[in-house]
BALOBA-1460 file (C-alpha; in Angstrom, 3 decimals):
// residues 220
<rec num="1" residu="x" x="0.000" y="0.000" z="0.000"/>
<rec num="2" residu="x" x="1.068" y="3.866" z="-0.615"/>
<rec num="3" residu="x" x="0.045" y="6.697" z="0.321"/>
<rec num="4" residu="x" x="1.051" y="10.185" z="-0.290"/>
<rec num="5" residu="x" x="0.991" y="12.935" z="-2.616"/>
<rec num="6" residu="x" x="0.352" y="13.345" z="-6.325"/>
<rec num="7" residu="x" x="4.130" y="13.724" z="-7.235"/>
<rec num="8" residu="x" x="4.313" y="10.274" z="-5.349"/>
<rec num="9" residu="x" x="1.978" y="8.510" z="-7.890"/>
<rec num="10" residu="x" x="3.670" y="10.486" z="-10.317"/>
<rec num="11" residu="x" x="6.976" y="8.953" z="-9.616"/>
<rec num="12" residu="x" x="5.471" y="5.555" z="-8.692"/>
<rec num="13" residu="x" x="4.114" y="5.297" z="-12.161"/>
<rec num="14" residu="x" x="0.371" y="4.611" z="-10.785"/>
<rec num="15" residu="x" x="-2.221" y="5.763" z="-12.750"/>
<rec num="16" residu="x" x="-4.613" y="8.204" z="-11.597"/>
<rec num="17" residu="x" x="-6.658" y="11.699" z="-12.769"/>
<rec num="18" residu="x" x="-7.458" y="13.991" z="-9.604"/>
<rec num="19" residu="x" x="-4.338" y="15.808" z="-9.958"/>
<rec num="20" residu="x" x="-6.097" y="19.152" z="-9.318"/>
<rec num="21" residu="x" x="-8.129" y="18.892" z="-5.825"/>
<rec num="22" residu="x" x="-8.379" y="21.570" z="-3.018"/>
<rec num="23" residu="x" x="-6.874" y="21.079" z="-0.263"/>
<rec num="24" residu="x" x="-4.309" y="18.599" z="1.586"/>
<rec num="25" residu="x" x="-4.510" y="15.530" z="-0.272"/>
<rec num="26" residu="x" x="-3.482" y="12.122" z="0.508"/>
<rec num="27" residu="x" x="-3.538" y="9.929" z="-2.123"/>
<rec num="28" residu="x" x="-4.335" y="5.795" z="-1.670"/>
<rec num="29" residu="x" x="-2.843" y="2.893" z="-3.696"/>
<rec num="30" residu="x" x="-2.999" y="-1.013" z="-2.912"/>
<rec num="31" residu="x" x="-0.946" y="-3.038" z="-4.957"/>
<rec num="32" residu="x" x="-0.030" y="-0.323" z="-7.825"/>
<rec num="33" residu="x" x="-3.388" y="0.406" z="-8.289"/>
<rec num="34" residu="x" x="-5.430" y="3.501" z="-7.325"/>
<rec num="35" residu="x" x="-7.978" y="2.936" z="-4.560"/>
<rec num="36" residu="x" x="-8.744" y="7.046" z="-3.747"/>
<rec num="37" residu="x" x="-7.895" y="9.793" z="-1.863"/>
<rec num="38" residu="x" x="-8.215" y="11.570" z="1.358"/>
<rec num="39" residu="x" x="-8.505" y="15.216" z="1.335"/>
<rec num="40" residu="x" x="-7.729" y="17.119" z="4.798"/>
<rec num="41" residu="x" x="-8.792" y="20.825" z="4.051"/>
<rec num="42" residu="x" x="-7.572" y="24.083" z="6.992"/>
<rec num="43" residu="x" x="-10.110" y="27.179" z="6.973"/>
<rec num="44" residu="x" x="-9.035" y="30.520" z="7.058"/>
<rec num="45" residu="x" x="-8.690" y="32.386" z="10.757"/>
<rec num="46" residu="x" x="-11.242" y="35.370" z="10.721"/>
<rec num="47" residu="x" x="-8.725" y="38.122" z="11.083"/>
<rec num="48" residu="x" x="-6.631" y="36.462" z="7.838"/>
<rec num="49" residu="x" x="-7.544" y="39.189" z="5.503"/>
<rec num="50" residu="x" x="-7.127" y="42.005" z="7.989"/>
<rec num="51" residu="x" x="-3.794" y="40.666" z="8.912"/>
<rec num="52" residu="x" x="-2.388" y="40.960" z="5.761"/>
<rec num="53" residu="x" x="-4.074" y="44.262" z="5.541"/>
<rec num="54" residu="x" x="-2.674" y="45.442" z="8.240"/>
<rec num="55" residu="x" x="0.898" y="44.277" z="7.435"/>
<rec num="56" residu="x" x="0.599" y="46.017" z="3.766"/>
<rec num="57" residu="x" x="-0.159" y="49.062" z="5.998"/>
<rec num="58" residu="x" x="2.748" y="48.841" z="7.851"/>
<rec num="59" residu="x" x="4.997" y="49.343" z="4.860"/>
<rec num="60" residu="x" x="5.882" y="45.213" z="4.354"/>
<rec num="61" residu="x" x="7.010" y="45.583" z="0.624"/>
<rec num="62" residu="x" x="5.660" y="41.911" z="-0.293"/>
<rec num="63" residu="x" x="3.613" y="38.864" z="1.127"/>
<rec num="64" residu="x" x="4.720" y="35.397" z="0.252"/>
<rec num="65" residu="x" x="2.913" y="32.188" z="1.188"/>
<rec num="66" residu="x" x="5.235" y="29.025" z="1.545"/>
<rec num="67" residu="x" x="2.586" y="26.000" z="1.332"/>
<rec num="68" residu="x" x="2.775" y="22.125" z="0.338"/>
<rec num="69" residu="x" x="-0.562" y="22.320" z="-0.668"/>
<rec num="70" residu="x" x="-1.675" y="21.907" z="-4.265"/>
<rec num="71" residu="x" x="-1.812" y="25.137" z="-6.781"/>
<rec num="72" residu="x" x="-5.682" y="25.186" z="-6.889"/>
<rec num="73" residu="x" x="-5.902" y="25.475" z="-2.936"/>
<rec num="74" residu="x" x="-2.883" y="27.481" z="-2.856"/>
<rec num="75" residu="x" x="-4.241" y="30.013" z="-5.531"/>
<rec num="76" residu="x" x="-7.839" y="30.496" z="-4.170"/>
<rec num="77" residu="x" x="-6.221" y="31.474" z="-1.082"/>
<rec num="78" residu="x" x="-3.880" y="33.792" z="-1.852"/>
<rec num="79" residu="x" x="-6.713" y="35.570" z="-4.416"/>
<rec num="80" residu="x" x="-8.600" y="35.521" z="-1.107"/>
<rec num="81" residu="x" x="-6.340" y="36.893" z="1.348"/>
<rec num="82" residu="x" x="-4.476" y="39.554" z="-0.962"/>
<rec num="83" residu="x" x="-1.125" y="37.685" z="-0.626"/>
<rec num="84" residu="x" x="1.518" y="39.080" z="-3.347"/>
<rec num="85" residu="x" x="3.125" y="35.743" z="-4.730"/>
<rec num="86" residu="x" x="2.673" y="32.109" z="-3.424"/>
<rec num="87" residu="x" x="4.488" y="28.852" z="-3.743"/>
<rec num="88" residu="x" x="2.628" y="25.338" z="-3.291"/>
<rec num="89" residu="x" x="3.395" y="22.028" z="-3.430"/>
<rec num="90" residu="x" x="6.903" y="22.090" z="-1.527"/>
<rec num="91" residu="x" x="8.646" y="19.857" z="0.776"/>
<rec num="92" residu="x" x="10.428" y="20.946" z="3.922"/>
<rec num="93" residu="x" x="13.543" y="21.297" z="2.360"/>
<rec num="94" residu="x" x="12.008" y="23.456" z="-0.715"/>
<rec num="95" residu="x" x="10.475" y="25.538" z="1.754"/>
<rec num="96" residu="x" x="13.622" y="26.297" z="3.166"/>
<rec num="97" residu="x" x="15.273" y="26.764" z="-0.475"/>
<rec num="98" residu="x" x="12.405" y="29.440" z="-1.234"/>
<rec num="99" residu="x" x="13.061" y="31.679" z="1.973"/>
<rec num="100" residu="x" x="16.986" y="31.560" z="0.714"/>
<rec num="101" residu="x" x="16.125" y="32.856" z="-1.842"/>
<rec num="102" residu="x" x="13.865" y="35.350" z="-0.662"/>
<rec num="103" residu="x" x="16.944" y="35.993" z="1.773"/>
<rec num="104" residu="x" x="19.451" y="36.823" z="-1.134"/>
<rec num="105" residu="x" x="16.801" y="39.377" z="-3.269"/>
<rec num="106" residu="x" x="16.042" y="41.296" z="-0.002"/>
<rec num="107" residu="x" x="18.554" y="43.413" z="0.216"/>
<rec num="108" residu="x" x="21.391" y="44.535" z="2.298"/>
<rec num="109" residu="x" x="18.660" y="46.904" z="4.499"/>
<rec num="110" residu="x" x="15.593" y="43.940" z="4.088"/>
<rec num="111" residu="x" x="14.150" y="41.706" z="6.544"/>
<rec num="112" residu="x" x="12.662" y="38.588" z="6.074"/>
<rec num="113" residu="x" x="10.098" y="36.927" z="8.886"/>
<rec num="114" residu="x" x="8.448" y="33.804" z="8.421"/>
<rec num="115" residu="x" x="5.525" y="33.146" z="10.270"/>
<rec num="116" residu="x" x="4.367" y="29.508" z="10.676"/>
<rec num="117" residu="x" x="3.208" y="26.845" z="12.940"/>
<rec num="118" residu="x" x="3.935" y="23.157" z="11.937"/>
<rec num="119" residu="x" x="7.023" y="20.731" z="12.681"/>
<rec num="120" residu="x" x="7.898" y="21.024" z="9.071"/>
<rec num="121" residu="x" x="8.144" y="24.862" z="9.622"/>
<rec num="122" residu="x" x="11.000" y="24.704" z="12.003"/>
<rec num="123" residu="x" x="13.506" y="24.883" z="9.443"/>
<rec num="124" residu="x" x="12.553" y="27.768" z="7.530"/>
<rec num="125" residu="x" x="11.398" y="29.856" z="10.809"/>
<rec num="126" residu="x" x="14.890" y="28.759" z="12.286"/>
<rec num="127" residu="x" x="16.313" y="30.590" z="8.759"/>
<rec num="128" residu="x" x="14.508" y="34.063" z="8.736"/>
<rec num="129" residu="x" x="15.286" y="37.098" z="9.991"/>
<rec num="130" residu="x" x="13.036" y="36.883" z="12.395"/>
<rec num="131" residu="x" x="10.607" y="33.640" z="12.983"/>
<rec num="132" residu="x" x="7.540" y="33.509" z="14.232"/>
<rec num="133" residu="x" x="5.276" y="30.706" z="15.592"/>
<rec num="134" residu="x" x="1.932" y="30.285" z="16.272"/>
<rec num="135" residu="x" x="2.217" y="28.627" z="19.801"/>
<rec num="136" residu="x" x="-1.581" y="28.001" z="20.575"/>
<rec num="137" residu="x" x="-1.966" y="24.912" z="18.038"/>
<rec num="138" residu="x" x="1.677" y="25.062" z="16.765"/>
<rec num="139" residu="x" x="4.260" y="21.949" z="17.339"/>
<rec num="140" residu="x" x="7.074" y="22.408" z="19.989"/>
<rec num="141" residu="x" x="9.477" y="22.219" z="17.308"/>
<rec num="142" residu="x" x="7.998" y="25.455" z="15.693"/>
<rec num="143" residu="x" x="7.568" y="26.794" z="18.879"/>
<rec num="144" residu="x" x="11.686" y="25.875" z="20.712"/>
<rec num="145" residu="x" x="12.682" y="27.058" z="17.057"/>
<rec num="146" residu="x" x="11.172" y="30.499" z="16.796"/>
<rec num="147" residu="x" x="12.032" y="34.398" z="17.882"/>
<rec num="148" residu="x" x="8.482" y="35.489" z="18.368"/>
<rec num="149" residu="x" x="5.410" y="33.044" z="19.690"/>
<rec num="150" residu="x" x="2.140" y="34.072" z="18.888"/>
<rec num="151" residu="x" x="0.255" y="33.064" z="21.664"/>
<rec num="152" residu="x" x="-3.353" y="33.425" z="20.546"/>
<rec num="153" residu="x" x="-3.049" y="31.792" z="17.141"/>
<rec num="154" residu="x" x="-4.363" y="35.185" z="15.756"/>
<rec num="155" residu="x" x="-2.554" y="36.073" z="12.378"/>
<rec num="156" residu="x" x="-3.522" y="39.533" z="13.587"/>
<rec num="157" residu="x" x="-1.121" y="39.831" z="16.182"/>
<rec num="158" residu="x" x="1.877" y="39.432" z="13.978"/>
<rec num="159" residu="x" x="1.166" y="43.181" z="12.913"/>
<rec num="160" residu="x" x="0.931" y="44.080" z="16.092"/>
<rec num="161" residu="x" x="4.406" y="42.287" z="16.887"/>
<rec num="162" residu="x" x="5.902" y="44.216" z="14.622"/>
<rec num="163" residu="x" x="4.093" y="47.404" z="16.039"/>
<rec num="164" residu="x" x="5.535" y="46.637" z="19.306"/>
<rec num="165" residu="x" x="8.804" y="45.774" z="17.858"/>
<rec num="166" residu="x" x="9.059" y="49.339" z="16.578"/>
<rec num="167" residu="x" x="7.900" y="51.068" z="19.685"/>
<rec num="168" residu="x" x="10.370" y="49.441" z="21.792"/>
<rec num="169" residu="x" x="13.051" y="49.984" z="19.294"/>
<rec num="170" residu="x" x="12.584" y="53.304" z="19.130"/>
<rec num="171" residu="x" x="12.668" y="53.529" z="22.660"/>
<rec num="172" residu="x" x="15.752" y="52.356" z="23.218"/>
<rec num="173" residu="x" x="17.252" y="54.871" z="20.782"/>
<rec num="174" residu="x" x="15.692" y="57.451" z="22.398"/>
<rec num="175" residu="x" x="17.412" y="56.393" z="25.955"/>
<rec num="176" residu="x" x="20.678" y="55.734" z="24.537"/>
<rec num="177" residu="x" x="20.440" y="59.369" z="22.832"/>
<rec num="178" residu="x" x="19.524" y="61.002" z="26.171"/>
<rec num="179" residu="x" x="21.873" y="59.273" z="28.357"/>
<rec num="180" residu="x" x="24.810" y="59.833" z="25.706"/>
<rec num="181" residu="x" x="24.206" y="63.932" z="25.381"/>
<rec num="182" residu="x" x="23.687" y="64.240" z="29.156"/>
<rec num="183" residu="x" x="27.230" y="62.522" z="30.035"/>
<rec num="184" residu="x" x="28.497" y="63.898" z="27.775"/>
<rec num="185" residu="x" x="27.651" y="67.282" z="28.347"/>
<rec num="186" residu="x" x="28.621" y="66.925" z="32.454"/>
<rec num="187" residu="x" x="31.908" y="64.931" z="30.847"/>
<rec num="188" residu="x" x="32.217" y="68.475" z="29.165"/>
<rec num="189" residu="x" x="31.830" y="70.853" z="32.506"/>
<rec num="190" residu="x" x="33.635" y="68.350" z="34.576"/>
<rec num="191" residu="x" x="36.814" y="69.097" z="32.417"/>
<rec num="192" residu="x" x="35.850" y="72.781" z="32.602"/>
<rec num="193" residu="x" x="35.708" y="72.746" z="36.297"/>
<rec num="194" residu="x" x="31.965" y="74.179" z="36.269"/>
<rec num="195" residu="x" x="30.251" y="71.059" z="37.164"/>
<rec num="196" residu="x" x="30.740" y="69.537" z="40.622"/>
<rec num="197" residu="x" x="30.901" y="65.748" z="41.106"/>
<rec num="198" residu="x" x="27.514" y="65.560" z="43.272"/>
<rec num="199" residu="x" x="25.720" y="67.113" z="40.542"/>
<rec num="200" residu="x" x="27.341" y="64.872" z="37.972"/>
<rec num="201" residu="x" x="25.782" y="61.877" z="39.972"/>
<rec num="202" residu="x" x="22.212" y="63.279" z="40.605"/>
<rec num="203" residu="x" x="22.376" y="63.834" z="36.611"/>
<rec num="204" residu="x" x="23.530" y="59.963" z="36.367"/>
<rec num="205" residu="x" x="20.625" y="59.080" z="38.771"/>
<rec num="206" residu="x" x="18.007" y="61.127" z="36.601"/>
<rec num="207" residu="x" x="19.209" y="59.743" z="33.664"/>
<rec num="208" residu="x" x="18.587" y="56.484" z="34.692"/>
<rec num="209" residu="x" x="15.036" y="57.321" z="36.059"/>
<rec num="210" residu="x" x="13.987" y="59.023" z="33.034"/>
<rec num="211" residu="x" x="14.979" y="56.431" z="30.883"/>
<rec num="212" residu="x" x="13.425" y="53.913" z="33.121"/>
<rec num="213" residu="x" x="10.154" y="56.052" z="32.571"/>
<rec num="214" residu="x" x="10.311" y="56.522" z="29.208"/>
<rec num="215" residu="x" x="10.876" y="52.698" z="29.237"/>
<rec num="216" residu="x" x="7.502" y="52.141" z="30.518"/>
<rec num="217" residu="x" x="5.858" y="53.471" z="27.330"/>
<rec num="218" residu="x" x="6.099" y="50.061" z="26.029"/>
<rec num="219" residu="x" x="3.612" y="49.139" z="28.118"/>
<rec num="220" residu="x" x="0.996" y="50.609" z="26.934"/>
C-alpha cells in the first residue's frame, strides 16, 4: 500500500486523474493500483484578511505564502487573502530553499520573517530574519525554534508584533540618545571645572530614572 501525494503517484508510475483537488490531499494505492484519496482541508482564521491588511499598511514591501498544498488550494487562497506571490506544493527542504532565496533578493537593508506553525516549519522559521510561531496549536518544534510566539493563534497579532517591535526599538534609541548627550555634556563641565561631582551623579541618577520612565511606554 502507498500513500502520499500526487508527485508520489507520479513517480510511482500509478495511474490516476485527480491531480487538481483543493486542499491537503493524501492519495491511496494497494498493490499499484489507485484505490482514492483523502482530502484534509484548513479554513481561514477570521482576522486572515485584515492581517495581511494590516501588514501592507505597515509598509511590508511583499507577502509570500510558503505552502505544500496543491496550486488550486494554494491560488484560491492567496486571491482571497491579498497575498503578493505564493508557492505550493513544496517539501520541507524546498520551503527552506524558497526563503533563501527570498533571503538573497532582499537586500542589504531587508528583513525577512516567516511566520508559521507546523514541525515542518521549524527549518525555515529557524532561517529568517526573524521567525515567528503560532504557539496556541503550533508543534514544539515550531515553537523551541522560533524568535516570536504568537500566543493566541491570531494572524492579527503578527502586525501588532511588529508594532511593538518598533515602539520598543525606538525607545531604546531614544534612551541611549539622552543618556549619551547628558554625560556627555557633564563629561564636558567636569573638564571645565563648572560642574561639581555631586551634581554629575544626581544627573547619572536622573538619567537612569527618566529612561526607566520613558521605558515604561512600552507598556501601553
Amino acid at each position: 500500500m502507498i500513500a502520499g501525494s500526487d508527485r508520489l503517484l507520479h513517480r510511482e508510475k500509478i495511474a490516476h486523474d485527480n491531480c487538481q483537488l483543493e486542499g491537503t490531499v493524501i492519495h491511496l494505492a494497494v498493490d499499484d493500483i489507485y484505490a482514492g484519496y483523502i482530502i484534509i482541508a484548513d479554513e481561514l482564521k477570521e482576522d486572515a484578511r485584515e492581517a495581511i491588511q494590516a501588514l501592507k499598511r505597515m509598509g511590508v514591501e511583499r507577502t509570500v505564502m510558503l505552502t505544500g498544498d496543491n496550486q488550486a488550494i494554494a491560488s484560491r487562497i492567496a486571491q482571497q487573502l491579498g497575498i503578493d506571490t505564493y508557492e505550493a506544493e513544496l517539501l520541507p527542504e524546498e520551503k527552506v530553499n524558497a526563503i533563501e532565496k527570498l533571503l538573497s533578493t532582499a537586500g542589504k537593508h531587508g528583513k525577512v520573517a516567516f511566520v508559521g506553525d507546523g514541525i515542518n516549519d521549524a527549518p525555515v522559521i529557524a532561517r529568517a530574519d526573524v521567525g515567528m510561531a503560532m504557539g496556541g496549536l503550533g508543534s514544539d518544534a515550531a515553537i523551541e525554534t522560533a524568535d516570536i510566539v504568537i500566543m493566541t493563534d491570531a494572524p492579527l497579532k503578527v502586525a501588532e508584533a511588529i508594532q511593538i517591535a518598533r515602539k520598543t526599538r525606538k525607545i531604546v534609541w531614544q534612551n541611549i540618545g539622552f543618556a549619551l548627550a547628558v554625560k556627555g555634556v557633564f563629561i564636558g563641565l567636569g573638564i571645565l571645572g563648572i560642574a561639581t561631582m555631586w551634581e554629575a551623579v544626581f544627573a547619572d541618577v536622573g538619567v537612569a530614572m527618566l529612561a526607566i520612565l520613558n521605558a515604561t511606554r512600552a507598556m501601553k
